[in-house]
C-alpha positions, 0 to 999 in steps of 0.5 A: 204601098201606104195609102199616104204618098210620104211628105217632102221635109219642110227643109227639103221644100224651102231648097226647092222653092227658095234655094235657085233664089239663094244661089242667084244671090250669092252669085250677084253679091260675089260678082258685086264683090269682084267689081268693087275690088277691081275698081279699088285697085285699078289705078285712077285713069292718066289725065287726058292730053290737051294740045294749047297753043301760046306765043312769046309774051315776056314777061307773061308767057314764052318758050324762054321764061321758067316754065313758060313764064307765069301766066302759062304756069298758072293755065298748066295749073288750071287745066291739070286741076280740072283733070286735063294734061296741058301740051304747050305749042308756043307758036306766032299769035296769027298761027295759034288763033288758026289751030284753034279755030280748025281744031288742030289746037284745043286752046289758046292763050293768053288773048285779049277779049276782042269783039271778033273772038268774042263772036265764035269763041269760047272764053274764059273768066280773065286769067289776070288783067294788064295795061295797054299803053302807047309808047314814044320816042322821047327824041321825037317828044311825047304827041299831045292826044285828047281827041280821036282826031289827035290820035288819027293823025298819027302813025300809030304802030302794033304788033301783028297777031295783037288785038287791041282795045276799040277805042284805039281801033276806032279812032286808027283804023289801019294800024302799022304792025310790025312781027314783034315788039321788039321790032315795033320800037326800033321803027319808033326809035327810028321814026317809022311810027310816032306811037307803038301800042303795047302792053306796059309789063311786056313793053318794058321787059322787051326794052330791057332784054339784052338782044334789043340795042336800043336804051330803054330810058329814051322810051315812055309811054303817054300818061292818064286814063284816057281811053284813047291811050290808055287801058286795062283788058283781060287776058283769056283761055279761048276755045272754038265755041263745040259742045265738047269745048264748053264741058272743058271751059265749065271745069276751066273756070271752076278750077280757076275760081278756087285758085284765085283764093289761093296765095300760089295765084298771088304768087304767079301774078307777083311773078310778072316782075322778075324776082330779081327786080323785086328783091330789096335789102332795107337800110336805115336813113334817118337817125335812129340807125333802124328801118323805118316802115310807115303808111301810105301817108308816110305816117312811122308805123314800125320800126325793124332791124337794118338787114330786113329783106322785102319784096317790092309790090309796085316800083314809083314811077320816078324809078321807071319813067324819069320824065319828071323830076320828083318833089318831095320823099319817094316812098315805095310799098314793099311787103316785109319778108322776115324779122319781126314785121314778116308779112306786113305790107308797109312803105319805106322810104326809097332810099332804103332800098338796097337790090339783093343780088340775083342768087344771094 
């Protein structure tokens, strides 16, 4: 036997001191490997449902309305941006406030910002804002109100399920609400009430559809910013005020921010006058046998050629409310549609107004 043990190789010493090292190693890179590849080719997980409950507000939302109308458009838009899948439950206003407030329902919308809701709820950054006004019957005349007192001593008529603005509330009280808007006009047009609060586009739409037998010219609403008769409120995303709610509402309004920069929103809001009451031929009439498009201040600024289509951004209050007869040249703002002047927001004079019939 040699005096001198024999000497382990120096690559035979590197497997036993690094080689269990080495093979972890391979083992987490390979296991890293097949996480990696899973994770690429794992489909990207379904949006979570969310139950949201609504009413029937033409022309802003409703189960009858394309797509449930406009504003619910853009909430479905909203909420599927911030990575949720909307379920819209169109229900009476009373009931869809309830679901909320019991959990039965995530959202709702589109409510207005009342003290009440403010105190428990979660709201959103405004979808779009819209008018209040007080409508009247013109058989009983237009009520002279410049004071709370004048207002008082009124029957003043709303909707139930509606929260309206404190000015109003304060100076009324106990409103006379009636189940639909509908409704609320035949008890003004047979003088159960002397006023009806209500939004200006849904009062409108509401005195225009088919299944109301009143005539919607013995209507108006009183004039002037009065906030007594008068005024302008955001509509909401409203949520039960939960922790797991307000992870919801942060994406909600993110989402709702970047859309607001986009054309697809001034789509939407463009909407709330039905196309087919905003869609114009222009024709000429003055000398020249051409469109005329000119300013605000009725100053030429382009001409264009006779068949030039628009969209009218804002009707004049001659074509809505003919209470006074009109001095001077009604000019109306369109945005032009196509021909050389596509996409310039000008006035024409409303005589050149042709209306393009629906689907042509």
């Amino acid at each position: 036997m040699s005096p001198h043990p024999l000497r382990i190789s120096s690559p035979t010493r590197w497997l036993r001191t690094w080689g269990p090292v080495a093979a972890l190693l391979v083992v987490v890179a390979v296991a890293s490997m097949i996480i990696v590849t899973g994770l690429r080719s794992s489909p990207t997980p379904p949006a979570r449902p969310l139950l949201v409950s609504s009413g029937d507000w033409a022309p802003f939302v409703g189960p009858e309305l394309p797509d449930g109308g406009p504003v619910t458009k853009l909430v479905v838009e909203v909420l599927s941006r911030s990575g949720y899948r909307p379920e819209i439950s169109y229900t009476s206003w009373t009931l869809a406030e309830e679901r909320v407030r019991s959990g039965a329902s995530l959202g709702m919308f589109p409510m207005v910002a009342s003290a009440s809701r403010r105190a428990d709820l979660l709201l959103s950054d405004p979808l779009i804002d819209f008018e209040y006004v007080l409508f009247y019957h013109r058989r009983a005349g237009a009520p002279a109100v410049s004071t709370p007192a004048d207002l008082a001593a009124l029957r003043v008529g709303g909707i139930a399920g509606y929260d309206y603005w404190a000015e109003l509330d304060a100076a009324v009280g106990e409103l006379v609400e009636f189940p639909s808007t509908a409704d609320g006009f035949q008890a003004l047009a047979d003088g159960r009430v002397d006023l009806l609060a209500e939004g200006l586009l849904s009062g409108r739409a509401a005195l225009a559809d088919p299944t109301f037998a009143g005539d919607a010219a013995d209507f108006g609403y009183l004039p002037g910013d009065n906030p007594l008769v008068h005024s302008v409120q955001g509509l909401h995303f409203m949520m039960a005020d939960t922790p797991e709610a307000a992870i919801v509402m942060r994406k909600f309004n993110r989402a709702l921010a970047e859309m607001r920069r986009t054309d697809e929103y001034a789509d939407l809001v463009a909407d709330l006058v039905p196309a087919a009451s905003r869609e114009v031929t222009l024709t000429p009439v003055g000398d020249t046998g051409l469109v005329e498009l000119r300013d605000a201040a009725g100053r030429l600024v382009l001409l264009a050629p006779r068949g030039t289509r628009a969209q009218v951004l804002a009707w004049p209050d001659a074509f809505l409310d003919a209470a006074k007869e009109p001095t001077g040249r009604i000019l109306v703002r369109v945005k032009v549609s196509n021909g050389p002047a596509q996409g310039r927001v000008l006035y024409v004079d409303a005589r050149a107004l042709l209306l393009t019939e629906e689907g042509s």
